[in-house]
LORODO-340806 format. One record per residue: residue number from 1; z, y, x of N, C-alpha, C, O in turn. Coordinates in steps of 0.001 Angstrom, whole numbers. Layout:
ZAMI   nr      n.z      n.y      n.x     ca.z     ca.y     ca.x      c.z      c.y      c.x      o.z      o.y      o.x
ZAMI  NUM        Z        Y        X        Z        Y        X        Z        Y        X        Z        Y        X
...
END
This chain:
ZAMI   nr      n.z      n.y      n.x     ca.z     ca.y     ca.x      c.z      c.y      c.x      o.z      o.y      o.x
ZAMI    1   -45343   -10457    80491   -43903   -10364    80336   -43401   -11503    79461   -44003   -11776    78423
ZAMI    2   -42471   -12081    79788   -41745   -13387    79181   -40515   -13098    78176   -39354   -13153    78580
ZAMI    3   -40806   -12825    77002   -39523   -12138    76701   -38054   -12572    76563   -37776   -13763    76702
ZAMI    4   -37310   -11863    76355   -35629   -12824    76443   -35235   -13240    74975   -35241   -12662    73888
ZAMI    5   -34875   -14549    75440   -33894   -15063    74320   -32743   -14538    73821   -31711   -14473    74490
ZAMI    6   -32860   -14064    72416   -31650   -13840    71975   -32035   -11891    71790   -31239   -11204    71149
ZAMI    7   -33080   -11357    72320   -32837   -10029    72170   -34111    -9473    71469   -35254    -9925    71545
ZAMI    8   -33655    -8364    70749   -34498    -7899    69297   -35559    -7003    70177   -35332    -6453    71255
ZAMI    9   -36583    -7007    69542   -37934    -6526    69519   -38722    -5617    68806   -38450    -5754    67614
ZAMI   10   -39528    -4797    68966   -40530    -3969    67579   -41613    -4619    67903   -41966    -4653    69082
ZAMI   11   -42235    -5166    67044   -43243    -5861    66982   -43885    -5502    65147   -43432    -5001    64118
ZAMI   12   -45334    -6207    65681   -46275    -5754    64517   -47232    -7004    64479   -47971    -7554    65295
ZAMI   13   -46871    -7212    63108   -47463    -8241    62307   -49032    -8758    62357   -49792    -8234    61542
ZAMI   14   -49490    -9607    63126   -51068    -9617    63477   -52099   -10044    62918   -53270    -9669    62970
ZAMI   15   -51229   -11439    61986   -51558   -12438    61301   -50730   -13145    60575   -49679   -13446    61141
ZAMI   16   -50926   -13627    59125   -50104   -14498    58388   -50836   -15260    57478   -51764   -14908    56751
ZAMI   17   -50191   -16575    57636   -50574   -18345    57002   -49277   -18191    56289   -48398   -17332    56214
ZAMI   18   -49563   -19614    55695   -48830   -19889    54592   -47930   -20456    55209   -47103   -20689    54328
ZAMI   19   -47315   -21053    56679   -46151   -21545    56862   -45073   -20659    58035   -44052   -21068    58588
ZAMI   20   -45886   -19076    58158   -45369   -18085    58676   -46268   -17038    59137   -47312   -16760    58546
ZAMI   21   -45681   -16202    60662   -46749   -14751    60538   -46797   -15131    62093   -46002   -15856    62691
ZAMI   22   -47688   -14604    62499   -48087   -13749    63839   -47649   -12752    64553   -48548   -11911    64524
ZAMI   23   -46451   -12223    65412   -46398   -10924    65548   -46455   -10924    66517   -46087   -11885    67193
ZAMI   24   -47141    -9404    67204   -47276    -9076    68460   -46304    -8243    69341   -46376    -7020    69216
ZAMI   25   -45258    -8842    70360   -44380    -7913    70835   -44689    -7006    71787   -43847    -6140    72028
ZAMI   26   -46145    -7014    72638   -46896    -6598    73195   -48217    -6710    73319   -48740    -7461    72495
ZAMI   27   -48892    -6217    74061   -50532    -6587    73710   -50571    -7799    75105   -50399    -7672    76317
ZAMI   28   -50857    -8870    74291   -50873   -10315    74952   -49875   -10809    74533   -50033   -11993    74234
ZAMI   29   -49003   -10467    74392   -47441   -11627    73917   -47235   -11227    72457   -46783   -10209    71933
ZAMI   30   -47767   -12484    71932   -47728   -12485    70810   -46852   -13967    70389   -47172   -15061    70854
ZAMI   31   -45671   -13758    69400   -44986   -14480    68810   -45318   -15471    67198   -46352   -15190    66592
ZAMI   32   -44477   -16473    66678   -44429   -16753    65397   -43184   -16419    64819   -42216   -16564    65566
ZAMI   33   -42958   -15994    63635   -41812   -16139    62998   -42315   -17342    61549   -43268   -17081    60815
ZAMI   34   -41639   -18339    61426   -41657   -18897    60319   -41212   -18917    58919   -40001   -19006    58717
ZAMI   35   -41913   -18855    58056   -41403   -18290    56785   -40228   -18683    56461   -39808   -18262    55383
ZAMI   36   -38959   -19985    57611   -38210   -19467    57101   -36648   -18820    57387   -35504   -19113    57040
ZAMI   37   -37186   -17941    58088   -36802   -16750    59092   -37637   -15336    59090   -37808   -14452    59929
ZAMI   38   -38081   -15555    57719   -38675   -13867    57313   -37921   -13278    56506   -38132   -12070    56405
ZAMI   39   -36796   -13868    55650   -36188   -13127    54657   -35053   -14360    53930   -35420   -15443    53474
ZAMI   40   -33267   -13726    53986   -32598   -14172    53594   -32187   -15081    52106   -31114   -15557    51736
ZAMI   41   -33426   -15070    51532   -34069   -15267    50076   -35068   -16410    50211   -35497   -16546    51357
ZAMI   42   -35498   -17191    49376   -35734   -18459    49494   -37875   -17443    49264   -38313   -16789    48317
ZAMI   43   -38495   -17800    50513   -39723   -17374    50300   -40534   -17939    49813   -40569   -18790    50702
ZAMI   44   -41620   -18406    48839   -42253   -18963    48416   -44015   -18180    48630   -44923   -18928    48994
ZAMI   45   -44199   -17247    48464   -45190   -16548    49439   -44880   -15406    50461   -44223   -14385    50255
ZAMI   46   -45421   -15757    51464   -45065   -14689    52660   -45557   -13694    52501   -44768   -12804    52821
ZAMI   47   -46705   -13224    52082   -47382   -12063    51603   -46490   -11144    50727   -46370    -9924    50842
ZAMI   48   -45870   -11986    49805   -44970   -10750    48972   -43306   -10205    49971   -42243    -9672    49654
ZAMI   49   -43872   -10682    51140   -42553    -9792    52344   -43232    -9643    53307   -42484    -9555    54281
ZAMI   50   -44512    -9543    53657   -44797    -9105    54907   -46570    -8733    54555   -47213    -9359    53712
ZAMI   51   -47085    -7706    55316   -48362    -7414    55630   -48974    -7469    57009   -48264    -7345    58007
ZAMI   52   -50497    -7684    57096   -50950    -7422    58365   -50721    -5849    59079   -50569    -4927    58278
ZAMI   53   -50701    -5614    60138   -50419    -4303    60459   -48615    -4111    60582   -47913    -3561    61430
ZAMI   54   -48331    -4763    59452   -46625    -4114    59353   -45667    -3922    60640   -45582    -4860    61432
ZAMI   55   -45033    -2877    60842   -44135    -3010    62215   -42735    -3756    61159   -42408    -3691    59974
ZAMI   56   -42094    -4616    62708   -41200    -5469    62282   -39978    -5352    63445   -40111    -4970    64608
ZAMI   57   -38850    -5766    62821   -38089    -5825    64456   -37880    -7364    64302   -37746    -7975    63242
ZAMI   58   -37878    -7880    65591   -37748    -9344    65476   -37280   -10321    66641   -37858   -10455    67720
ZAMI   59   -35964   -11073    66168   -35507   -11352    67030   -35813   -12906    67965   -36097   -13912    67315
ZAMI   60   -35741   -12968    69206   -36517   -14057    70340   -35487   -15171    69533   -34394   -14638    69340
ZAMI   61   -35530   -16144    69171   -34976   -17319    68950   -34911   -18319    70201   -33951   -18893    70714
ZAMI   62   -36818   -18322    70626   -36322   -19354    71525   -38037   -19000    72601   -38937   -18271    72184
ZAMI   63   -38055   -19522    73562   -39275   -19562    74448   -39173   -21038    74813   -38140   -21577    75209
ZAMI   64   -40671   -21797    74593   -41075   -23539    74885   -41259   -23164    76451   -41124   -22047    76952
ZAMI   65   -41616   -24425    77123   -42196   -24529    77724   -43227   -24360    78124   -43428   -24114    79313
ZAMI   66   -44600   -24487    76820   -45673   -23820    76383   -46023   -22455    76580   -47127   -21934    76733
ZAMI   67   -44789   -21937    76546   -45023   -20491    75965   -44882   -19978    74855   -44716   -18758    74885
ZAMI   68   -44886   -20470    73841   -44715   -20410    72457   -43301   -20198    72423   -42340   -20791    72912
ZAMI   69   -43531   -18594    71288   -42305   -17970    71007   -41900   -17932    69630   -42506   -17220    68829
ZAMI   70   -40768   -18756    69242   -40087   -18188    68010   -38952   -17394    67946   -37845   -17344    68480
ZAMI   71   -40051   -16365    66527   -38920   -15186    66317   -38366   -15260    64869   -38821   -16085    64077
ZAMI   72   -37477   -14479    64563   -36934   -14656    63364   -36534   -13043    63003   -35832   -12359    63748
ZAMI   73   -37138   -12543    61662   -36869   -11021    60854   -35171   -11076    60867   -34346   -10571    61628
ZAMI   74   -35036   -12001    59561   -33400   -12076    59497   -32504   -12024    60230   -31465   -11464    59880
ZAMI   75   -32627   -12543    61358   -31663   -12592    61894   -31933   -11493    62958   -31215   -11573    63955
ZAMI   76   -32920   -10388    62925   -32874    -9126    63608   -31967    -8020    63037   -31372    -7054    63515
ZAMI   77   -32117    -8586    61768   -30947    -7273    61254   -29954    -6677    62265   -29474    -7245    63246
ZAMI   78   -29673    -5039    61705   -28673    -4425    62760   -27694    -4775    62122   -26793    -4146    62678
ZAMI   79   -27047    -5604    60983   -26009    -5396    60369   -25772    -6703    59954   -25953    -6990    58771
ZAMI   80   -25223    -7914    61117   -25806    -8857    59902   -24505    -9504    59201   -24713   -10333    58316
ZAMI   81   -23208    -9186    59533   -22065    -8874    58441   -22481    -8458    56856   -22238    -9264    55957
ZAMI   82   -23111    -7176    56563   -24005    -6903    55745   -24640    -8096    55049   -24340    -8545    53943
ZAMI   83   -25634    -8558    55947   -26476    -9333    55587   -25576   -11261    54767   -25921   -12204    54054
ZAMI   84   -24796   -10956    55264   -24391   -12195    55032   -23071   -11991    53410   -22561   -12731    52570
ZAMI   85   -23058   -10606    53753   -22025   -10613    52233   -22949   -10072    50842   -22771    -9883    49639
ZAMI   86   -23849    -9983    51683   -25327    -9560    50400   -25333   -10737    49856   -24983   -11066    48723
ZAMI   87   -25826   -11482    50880   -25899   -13308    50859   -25256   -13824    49698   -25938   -14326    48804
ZAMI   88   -23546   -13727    49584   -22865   -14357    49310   -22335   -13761    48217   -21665   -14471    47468
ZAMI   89   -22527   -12281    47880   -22350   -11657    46655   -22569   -12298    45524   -21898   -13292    45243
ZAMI   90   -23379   -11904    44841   -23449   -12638    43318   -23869   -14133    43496   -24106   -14701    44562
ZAMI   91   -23922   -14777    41927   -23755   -15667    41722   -22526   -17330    41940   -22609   -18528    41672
ZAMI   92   -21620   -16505    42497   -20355   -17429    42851   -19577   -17061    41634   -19375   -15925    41208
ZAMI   93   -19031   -18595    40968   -17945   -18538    40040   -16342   -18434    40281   -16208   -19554    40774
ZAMI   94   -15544   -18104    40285   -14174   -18397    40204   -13539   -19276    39060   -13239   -18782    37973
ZAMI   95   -13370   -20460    39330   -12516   -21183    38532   -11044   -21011    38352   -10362   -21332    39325
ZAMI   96   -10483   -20608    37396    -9052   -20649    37235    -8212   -19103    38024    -7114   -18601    37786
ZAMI   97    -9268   -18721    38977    -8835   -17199    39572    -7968   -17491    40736    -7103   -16733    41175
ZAMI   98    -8352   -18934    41303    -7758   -19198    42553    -8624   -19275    43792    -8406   -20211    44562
ZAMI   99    -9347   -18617    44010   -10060   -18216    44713    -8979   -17786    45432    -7936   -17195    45153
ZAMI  100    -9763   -18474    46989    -8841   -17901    48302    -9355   -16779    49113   -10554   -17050    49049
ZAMI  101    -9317   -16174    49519    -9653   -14922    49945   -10058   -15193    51397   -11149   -15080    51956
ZAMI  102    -8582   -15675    51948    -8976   -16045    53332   -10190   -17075    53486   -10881   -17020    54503
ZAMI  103   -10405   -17837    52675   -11821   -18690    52606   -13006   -17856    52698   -14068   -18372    53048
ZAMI  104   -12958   -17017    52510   -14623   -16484    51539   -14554   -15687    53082   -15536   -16042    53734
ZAMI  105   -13939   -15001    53629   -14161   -14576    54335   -14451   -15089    55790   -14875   -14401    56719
ZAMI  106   -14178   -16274    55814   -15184   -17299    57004   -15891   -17526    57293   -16502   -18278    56533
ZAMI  107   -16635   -17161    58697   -18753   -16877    58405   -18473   -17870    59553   -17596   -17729    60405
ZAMI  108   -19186   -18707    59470   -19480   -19888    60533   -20551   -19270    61656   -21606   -18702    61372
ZAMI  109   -20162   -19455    62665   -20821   -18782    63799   -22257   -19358    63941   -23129   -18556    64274
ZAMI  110   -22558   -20469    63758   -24007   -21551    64369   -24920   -21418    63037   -24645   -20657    62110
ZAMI  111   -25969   -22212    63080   -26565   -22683    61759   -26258   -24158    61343   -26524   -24771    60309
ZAMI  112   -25648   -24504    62425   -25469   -26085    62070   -24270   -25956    61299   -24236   -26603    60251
ZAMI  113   -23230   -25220    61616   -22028   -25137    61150   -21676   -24539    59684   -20746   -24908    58966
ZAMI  114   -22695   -23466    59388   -22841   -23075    57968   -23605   -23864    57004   -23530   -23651    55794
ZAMI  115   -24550   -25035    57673   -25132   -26184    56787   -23953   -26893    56574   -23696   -27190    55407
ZAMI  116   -23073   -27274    57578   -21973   -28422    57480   -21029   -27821    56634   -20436   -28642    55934
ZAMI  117   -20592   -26277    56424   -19604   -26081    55341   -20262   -25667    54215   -19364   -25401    53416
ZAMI  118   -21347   -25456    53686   -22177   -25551    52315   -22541   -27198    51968   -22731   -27697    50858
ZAMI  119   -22563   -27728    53046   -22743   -28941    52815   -21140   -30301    52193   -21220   -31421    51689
ZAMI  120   -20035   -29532    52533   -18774   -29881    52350   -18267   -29547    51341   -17540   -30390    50816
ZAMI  121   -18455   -27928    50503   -18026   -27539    49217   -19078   -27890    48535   -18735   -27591    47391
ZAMI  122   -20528   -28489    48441   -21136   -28795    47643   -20458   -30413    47243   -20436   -30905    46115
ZAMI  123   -19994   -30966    48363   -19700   -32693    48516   -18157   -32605    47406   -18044   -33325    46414
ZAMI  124   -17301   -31789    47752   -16444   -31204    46963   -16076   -30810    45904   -15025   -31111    45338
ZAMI  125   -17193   -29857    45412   -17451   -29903    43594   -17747   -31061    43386   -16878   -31723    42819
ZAMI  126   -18732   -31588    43660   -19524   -32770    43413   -18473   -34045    43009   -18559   -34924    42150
ZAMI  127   -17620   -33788    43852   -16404   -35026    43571   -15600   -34396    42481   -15047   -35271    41816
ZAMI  128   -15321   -33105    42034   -14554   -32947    41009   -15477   -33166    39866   -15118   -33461    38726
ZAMI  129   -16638   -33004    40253   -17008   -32754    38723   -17128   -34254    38552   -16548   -34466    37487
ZAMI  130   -17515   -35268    38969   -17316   -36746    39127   -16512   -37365    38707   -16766   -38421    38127
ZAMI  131   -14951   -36780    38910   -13679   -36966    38331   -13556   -36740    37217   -13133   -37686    36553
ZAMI  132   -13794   -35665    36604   -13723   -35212    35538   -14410   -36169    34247   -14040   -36799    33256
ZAMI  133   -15819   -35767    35082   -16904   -36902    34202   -15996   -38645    33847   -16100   -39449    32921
ZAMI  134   -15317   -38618    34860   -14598   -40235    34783   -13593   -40525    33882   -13438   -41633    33368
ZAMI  135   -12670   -39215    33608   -11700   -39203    32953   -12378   -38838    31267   -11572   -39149    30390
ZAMI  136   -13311   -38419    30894   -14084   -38404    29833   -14567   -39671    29366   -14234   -40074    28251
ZAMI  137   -15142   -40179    29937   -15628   -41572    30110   -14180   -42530    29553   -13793   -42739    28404
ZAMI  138   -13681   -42922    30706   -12611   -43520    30420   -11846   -43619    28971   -11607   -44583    28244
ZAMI  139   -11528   -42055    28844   -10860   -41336    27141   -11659   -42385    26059   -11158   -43309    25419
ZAMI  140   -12822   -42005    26073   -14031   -42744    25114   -13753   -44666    24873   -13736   -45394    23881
ZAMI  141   -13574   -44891    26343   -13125   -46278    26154   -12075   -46912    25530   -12031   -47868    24756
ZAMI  142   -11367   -46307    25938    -9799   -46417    25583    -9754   -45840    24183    -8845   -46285    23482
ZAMI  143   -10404   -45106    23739    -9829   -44374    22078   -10274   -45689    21182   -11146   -46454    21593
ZAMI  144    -9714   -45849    20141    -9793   -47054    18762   -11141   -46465    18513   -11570   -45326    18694
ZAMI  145   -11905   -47969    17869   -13400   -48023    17549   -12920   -47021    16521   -11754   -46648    16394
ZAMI  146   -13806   -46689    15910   -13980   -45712    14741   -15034   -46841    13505   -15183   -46366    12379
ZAMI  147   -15341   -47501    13642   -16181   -48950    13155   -15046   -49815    11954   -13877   -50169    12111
ZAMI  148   -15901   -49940    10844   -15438   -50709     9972   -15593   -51739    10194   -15187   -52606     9420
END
């Protein structure tokens, strides 16, 4: 059986390396998920989120030509609204309490598209805080030596 792209699975964990796991969606069709598509959290060992034996649900990403199947945990979630305001919960600051509302609530549909807007408010601070740094700078130049 060839399985379909795009649709979730129960599968059980067969084998796991250090750059992902093994799972079996049937006996003979057996998949990879890569560690990093096991967990919404930055993984550094796969073992401390997954075991041999473990049942998993897991979703088809893609089928090669080969045959070779990638799957992905995360993005099997039944909830992944959920998953993405877990995501985005803590650790965000509000500057000044102008936080836009209608912003935060914009989930970029692709993966390319949520790299390109993390990749745009990072480019963004990055330029204010740049500014800032400049106008400090500048102050320093411009103020009278303090020198006898």
């Amino acid at each position: 059986m060839q399985p379909e792209v795009g649709k979730i699975y129960d599968g059980k964990v067969t084998g796991i390396t250090k750059f992902g796991a093994f799972v079996e969606l049937e006996p003979g069709t057996t998949g990879m998920v890569h560690i990093s598509e096991v967990a919404n959290t930055f993984v550094n060992e796969i073992k401390d989120h997954l075991t041999e034996g473990q049942a998993v649900k897991v979703k088809v990403l893609s089928v090669s030509e080969e045959g070779k199947i990638s799957l992905s945990i995360k993005k099997a979630e039944e909830n992944p609204s959920q998953r993405r305001d877990q995501k985005r919960g803590g650790g965000k600051r509000s500057e000044g309490g102008s936080a836009k509302p209608q912003q935060q609530e914009k989930i970029p549909q692709t993966p390319e598209a949520a790299f390109e807007d993390m990749l745009n408010k990072f480019k963004q601070s990055s330029d204010e805080r740049m500014g800032d740094l400049k106008k400090v700078i500048d102050n320093k130049r411009r103020s009278p030596s303090r020198r006898k």
